[in-house]
Biopython code that builds the backbone (N, CA, C, O; Angstrom):
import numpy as np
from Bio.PDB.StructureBuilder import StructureBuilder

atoms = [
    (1, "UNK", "N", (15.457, -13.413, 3.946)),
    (1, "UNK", "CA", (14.362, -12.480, 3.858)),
    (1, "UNK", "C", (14.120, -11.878, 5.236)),
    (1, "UNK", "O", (14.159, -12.509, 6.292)),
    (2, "UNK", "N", (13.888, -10.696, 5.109)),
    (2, "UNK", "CA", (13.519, -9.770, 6.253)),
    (2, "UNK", "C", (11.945, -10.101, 6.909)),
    (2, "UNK", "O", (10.952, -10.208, 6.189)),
    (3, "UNK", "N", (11.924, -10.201, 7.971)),
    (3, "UNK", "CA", (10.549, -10.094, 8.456)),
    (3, "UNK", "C", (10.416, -8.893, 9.555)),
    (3, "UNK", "O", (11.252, -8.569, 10.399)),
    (4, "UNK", "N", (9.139, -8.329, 9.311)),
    (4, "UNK", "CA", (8.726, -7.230, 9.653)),
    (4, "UNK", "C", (7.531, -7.043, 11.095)),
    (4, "UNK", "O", (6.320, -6.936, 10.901)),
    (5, "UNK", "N", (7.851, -7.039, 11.809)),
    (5, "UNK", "CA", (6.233, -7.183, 12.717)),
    (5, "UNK", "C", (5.145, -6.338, 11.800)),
    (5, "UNK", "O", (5.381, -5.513, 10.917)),
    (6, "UNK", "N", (4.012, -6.764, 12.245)),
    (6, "UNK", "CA", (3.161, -6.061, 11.845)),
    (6, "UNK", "C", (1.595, -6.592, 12.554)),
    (6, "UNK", "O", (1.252, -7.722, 12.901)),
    (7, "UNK", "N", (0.985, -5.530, 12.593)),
    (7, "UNK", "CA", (-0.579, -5.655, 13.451)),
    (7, "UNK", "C", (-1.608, -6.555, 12.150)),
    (7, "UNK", "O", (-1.591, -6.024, 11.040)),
    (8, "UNK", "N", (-2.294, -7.605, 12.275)),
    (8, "UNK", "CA", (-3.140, -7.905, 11.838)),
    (8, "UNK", "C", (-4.399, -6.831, 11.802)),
    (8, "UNK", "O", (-4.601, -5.934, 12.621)),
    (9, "UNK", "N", (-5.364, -7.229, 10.383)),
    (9, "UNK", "CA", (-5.983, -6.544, 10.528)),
    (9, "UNK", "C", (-7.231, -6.773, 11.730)),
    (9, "UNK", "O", (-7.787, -5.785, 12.210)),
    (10, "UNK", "N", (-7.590, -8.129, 12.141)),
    (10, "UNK", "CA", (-7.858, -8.550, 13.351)),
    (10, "UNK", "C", (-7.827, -7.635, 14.734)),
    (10, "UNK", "O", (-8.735, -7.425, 15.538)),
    (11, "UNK", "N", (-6.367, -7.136, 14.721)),
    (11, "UNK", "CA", (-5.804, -6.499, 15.997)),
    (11, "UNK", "C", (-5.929, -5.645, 15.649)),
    (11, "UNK", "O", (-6.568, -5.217, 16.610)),
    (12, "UNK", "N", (-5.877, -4.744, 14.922)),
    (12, "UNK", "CA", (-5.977, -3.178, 14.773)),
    (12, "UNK", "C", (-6.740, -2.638, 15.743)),
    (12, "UNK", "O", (-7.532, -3.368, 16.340)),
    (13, "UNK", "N", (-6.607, -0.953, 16.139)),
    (13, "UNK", "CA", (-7.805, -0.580, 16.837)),
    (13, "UNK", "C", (-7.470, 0.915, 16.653)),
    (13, "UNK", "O", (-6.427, 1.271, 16.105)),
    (14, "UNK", "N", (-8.579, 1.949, 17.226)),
    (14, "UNK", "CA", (-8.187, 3.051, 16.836)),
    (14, "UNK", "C", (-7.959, 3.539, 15.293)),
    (14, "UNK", "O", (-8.644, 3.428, 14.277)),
    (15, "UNK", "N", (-6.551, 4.195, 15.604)),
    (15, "UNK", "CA", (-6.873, 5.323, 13.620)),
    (15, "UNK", "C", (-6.371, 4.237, 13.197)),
    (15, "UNK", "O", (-6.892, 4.224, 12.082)),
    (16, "UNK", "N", (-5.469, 2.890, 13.263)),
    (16, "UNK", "CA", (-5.078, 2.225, 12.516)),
    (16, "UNK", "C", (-6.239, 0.871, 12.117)),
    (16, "UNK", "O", (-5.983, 0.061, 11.225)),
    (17, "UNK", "N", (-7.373, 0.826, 12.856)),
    (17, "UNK", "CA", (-8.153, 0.354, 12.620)),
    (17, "UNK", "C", (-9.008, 1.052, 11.174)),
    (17, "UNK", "O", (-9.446, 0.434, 10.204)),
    (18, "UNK", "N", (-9.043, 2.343, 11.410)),
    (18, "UNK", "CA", (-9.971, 2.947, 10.444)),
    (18, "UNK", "C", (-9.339, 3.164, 8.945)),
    (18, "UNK", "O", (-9.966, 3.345, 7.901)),
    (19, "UNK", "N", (-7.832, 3.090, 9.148)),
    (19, "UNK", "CA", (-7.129, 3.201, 7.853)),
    (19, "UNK", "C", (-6.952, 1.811, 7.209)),
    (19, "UNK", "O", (-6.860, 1.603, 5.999)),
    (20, "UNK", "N", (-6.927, 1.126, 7.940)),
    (20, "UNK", "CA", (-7.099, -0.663, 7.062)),
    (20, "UNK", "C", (-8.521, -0.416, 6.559)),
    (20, "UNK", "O", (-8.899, -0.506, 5.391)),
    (21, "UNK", "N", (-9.264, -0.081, 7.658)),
    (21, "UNK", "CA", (-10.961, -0.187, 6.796)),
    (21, "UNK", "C", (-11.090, 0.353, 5.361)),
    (21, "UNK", "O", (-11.734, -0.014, 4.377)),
    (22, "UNK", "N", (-10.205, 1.397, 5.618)),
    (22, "UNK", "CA", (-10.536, 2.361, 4.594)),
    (22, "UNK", "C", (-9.391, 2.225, 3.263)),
    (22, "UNK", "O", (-9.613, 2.694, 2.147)),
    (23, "UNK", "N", (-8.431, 1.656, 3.558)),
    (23, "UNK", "CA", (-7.456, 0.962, 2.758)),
    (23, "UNK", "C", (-7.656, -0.987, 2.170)),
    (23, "UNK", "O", (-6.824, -1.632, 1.532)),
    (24, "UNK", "N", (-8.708, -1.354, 2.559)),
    (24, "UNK", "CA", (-8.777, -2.900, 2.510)),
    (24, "UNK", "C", (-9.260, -3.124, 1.634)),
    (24, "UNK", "O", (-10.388, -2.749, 1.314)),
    (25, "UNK", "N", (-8.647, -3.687, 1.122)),
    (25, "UNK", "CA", (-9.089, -4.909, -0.402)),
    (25, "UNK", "C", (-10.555, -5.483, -0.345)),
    (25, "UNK", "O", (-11.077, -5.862, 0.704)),
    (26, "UNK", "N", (-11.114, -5.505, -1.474)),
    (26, "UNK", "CA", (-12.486, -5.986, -1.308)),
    (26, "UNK", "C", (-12.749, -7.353, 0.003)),
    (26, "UNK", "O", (-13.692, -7.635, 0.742)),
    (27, "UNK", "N", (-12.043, -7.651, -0.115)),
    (27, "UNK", "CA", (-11.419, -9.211, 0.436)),
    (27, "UNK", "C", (-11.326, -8.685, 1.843)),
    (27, "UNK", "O", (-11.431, -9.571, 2.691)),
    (28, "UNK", "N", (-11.186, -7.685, 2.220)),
    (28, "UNK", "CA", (-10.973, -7.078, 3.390)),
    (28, "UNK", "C", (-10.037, -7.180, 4.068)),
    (28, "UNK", "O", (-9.839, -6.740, 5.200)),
    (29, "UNK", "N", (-9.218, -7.947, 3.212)),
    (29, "UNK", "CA", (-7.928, -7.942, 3.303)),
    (29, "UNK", "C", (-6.859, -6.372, 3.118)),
    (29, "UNK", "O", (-7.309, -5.551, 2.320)),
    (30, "UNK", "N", (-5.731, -6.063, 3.720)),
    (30, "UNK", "CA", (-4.921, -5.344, 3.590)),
    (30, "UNK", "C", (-3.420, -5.798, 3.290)),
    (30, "UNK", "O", (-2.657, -6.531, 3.920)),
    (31, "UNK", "N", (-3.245, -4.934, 1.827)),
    (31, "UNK", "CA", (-2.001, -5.915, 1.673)),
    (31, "UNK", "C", (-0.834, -5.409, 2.271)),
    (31, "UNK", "O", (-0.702, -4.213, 2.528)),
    (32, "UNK", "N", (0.051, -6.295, 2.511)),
    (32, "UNK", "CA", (1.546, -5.953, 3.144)),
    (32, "UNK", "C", (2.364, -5.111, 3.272)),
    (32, "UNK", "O", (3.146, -4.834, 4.181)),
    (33, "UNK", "N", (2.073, -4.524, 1.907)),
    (33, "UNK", "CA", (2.925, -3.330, 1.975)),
    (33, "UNK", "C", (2.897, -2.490, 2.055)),
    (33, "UNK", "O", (3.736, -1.688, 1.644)),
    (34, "UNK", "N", (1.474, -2.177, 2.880)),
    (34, "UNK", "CA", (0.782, -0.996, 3.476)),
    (34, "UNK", "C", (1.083, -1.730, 5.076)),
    (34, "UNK", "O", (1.808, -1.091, 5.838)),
    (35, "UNK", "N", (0.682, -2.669, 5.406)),
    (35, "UNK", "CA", (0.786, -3.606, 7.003)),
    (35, "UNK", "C", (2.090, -3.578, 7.474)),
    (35, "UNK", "O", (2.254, -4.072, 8.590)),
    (36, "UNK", "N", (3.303, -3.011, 6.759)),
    (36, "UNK", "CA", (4.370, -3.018, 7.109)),
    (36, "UNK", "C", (4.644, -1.600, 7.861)),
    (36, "UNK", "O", (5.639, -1.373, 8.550)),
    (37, "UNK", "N", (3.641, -0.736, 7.620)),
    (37, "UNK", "CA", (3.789, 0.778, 8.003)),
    (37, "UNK", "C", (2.909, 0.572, 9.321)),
    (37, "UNK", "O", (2.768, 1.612, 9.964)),
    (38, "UNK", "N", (2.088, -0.934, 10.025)),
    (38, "UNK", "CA", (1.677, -0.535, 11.254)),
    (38, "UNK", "C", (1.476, -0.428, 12.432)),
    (38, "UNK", "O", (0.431, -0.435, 13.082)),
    (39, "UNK", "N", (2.922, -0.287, 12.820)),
    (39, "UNK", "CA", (3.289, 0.007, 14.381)),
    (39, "UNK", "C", (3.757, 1.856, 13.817)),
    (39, "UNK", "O", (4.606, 2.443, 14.488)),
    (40, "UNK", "N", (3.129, 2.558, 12.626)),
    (40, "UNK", "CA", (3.648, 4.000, 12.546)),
    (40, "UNK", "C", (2.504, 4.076, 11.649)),
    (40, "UNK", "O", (2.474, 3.565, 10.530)),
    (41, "UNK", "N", (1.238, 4.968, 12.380)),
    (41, "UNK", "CA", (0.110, 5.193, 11.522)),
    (41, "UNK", "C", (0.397, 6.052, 10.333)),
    (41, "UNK", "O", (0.061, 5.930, 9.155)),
    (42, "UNK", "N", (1.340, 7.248, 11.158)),
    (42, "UNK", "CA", (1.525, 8.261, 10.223)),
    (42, "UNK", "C", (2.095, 8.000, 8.801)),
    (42, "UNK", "O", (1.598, 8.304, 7.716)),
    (43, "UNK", "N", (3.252, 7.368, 9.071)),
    (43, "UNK", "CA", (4.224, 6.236, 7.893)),
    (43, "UNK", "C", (2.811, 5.924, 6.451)),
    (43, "UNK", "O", (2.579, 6.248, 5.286)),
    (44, "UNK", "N", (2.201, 5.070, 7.611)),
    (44, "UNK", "CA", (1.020, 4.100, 6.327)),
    (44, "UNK", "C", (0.128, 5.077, 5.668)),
    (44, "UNK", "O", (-0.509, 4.724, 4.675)),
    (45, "UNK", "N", (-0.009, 6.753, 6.323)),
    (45, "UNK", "CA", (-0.759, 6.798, 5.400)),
    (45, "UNK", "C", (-0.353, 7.900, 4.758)),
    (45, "UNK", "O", (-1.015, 8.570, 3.965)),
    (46, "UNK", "N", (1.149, 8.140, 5.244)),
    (46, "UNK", "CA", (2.180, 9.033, 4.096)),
    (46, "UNK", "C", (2.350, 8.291, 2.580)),
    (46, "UNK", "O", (2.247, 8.853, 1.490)),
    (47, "UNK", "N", (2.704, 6.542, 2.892)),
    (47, "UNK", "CA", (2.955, 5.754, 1.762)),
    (47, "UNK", "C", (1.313, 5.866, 1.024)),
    (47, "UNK", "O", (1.057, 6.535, 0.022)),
    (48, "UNK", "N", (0.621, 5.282, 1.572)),
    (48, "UNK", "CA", (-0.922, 5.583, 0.680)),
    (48, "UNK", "C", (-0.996, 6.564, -0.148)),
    (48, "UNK", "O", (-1.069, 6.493, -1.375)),
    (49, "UNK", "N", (-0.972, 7.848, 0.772)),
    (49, "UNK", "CA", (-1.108, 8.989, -0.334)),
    (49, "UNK", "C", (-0.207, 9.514, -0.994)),
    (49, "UNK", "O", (-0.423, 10.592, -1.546)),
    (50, "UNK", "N", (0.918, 8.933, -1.089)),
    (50, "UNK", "CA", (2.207, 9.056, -1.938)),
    (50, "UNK", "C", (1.719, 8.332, -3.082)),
    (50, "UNK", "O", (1.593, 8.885, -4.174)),
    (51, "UNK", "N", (1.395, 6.930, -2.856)),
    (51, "UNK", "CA", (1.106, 5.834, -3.611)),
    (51, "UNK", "C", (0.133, 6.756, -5.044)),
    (51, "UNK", "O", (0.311, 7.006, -6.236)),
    (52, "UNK", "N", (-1.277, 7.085, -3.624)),
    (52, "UNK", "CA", (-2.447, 7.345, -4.757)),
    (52, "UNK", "C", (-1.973, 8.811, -5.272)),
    (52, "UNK", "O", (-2.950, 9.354, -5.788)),
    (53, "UNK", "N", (-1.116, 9.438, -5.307)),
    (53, "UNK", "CA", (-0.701, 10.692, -5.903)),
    (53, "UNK", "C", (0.096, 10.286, -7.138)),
    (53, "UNK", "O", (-0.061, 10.851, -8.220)),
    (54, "UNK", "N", (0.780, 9.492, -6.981)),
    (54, "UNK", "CA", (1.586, 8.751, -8.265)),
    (54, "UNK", "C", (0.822, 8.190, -9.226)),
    (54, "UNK", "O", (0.828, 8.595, -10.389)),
    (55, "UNK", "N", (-0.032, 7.020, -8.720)),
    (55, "UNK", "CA", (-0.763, 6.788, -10.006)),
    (55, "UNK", "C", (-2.082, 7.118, -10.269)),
    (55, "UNK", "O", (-2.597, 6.666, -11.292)),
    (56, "UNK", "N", (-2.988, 8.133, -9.203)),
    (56, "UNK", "CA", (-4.026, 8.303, -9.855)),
    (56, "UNK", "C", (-3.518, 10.237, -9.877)),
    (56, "UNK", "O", (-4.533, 10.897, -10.101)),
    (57, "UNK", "N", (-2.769, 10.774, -9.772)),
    (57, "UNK", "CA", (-2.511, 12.234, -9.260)),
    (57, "UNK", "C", (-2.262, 12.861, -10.935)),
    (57, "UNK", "O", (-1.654, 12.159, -11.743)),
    (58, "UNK", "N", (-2.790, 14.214, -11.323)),
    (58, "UNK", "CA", (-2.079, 14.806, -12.265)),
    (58, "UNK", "C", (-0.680, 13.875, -12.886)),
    (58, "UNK", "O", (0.184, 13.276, -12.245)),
    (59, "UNK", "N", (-0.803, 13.985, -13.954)),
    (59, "UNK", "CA", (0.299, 13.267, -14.648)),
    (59, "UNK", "C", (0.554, 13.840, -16.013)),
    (59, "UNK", "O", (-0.343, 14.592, -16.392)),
    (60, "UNK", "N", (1.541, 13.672, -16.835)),
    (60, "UNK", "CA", (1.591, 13.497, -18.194)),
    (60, "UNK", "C", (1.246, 12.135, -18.782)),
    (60, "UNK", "O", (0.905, 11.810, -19.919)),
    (61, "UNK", "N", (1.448, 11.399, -17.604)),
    (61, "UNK", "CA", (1.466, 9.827, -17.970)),
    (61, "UNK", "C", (-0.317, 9.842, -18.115)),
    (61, "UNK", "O", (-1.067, 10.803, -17.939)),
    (62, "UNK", "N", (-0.698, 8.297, -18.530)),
    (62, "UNK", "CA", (-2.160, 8.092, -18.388)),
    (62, "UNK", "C", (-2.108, 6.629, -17.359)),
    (62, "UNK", "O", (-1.135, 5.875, -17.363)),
    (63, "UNK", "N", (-2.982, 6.472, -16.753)),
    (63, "UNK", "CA", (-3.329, 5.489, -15.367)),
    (63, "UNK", "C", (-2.982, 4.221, -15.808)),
    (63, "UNK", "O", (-2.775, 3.357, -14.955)),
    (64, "UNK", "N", (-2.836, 3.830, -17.517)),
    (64, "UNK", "CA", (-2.118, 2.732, -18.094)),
    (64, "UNK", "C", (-0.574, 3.062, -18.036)),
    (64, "UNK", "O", (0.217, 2.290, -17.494)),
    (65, "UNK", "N", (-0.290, 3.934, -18.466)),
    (65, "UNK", "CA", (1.043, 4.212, -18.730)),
    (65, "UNK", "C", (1.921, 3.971, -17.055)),
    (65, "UNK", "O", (3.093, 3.607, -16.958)),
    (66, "UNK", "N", (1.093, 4.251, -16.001)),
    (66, "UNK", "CA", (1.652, 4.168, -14.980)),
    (66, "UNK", "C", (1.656, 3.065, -14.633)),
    (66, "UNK", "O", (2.637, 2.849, -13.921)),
    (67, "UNK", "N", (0.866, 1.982, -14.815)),
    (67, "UNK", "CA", (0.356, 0.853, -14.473)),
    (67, "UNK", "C", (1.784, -0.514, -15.003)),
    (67, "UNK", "O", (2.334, -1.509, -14.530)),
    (68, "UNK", "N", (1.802, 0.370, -16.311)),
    (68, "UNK", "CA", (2.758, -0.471, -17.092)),
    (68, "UNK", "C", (4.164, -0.183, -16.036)),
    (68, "UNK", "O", (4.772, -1.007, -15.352)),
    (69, "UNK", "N", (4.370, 1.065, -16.170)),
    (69, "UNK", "CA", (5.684, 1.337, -15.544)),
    (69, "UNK", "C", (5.990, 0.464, -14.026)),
    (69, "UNK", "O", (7.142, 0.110, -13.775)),
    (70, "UNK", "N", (4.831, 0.160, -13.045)),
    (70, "UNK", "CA", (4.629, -0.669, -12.021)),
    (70, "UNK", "C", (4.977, -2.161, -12.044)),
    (70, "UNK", "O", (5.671, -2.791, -11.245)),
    (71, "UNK", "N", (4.279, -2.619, -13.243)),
    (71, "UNK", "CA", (4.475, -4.267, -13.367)),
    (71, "UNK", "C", (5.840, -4.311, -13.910)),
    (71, "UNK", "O", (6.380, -5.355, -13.545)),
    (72, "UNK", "N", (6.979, -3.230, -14.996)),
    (72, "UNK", "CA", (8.039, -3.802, -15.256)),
    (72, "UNK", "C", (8.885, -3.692, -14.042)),
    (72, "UNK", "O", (9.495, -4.670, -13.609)),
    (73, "UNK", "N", (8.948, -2.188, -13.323)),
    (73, "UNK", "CA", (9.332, -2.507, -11.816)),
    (73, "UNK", "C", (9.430, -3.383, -11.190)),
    (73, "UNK", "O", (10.485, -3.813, -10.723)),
    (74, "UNK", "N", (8.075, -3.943, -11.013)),
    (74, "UNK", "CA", (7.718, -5.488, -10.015)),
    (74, "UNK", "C", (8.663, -6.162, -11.023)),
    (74, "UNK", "O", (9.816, -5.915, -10.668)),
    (75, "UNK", "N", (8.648, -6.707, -11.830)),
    (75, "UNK", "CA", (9.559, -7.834, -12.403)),
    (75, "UNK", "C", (10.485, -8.391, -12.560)),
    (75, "UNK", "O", (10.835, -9.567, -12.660)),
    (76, "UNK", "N", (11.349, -6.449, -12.604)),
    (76, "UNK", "CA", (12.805, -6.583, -12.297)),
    (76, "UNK", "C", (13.521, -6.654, -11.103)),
    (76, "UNK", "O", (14.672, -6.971, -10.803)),
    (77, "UNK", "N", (12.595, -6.297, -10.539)),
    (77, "UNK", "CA", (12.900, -6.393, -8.652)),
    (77, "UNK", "C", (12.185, -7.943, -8.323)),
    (77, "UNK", "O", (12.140, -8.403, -7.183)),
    (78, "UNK", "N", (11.745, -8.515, -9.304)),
    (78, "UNK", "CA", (11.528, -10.117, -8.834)),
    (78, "UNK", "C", (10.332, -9.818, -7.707)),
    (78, "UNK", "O", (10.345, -10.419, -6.633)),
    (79, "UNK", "N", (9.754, -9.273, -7.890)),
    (79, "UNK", "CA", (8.470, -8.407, -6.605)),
    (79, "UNK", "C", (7.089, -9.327, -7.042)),
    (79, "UNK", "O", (7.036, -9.331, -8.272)),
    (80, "UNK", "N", (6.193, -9.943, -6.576)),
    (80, "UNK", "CA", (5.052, -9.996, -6.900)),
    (80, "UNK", "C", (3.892, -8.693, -6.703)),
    (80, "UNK", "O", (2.706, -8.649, -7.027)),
    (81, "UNK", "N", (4.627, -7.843, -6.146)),
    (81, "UNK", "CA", (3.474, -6.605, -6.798)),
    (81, "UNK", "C", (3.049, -6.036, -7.769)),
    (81, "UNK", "O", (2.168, -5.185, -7.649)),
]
sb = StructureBuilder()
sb.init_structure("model")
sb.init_model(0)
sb.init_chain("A")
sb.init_seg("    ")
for serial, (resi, resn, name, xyz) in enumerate(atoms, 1):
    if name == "N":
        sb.init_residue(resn, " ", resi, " ")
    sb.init_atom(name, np.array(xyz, "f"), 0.0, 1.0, " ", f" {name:<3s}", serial, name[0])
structure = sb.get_structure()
C-alpha cells in the first residue's frame, strides 16, 4: 500500500485551513481522500467540486441513483468508500 504525506487537520493553516473547515465531517474530521490533495490546495478543491458536481450537479440520474452507482464502485475496487 501506498502512503501519501498529508497535513493533519491540526496543522493546517491558511486556505487549507479554511477548506478542511469547510469540507469537515460533522466529526470535524476530514476524510482522506480529500487529505490526500494537501500539500496542493488547488488539487483538493478541484476534486471537491468535481466530486459535488457529480453527485449533487444536474443529472439524469437521481442523488440515489448516484449513490448506488458509488457503493458498487467502492466494492469492486475493494474501497471502503
Amino acid at each position: 500500500m501506498a502512503w501519501i504525506k498529508v497535513i493533519q487537520e491540526d496543522e493546517a493553516t491558511g486556505k487549507l485551513k479554511e477548506l478542511y473547515e469547510k469540507y469537515a465531517e460533522p466529526s470535524g474530521e476530514v476524510d482522506n481522500i480529500l487529505k490526500i490533495h494537501s500539500l496542493n490546495v488547488k488539487s483538493l478543491k478541484a476534486h471537491f467540486d468535481l466530486y459535488a458536481h457529480l453527485m449533487r450537479g444536474r443529472s439524469d440520474l437521481s442523488r440515489v441513483q448516484r449513490e448506488m452507482i458509488a457503493v458498487v464502485a467502492s466494492v469492486i475496487n475493494q474501497c471502503r468508500y
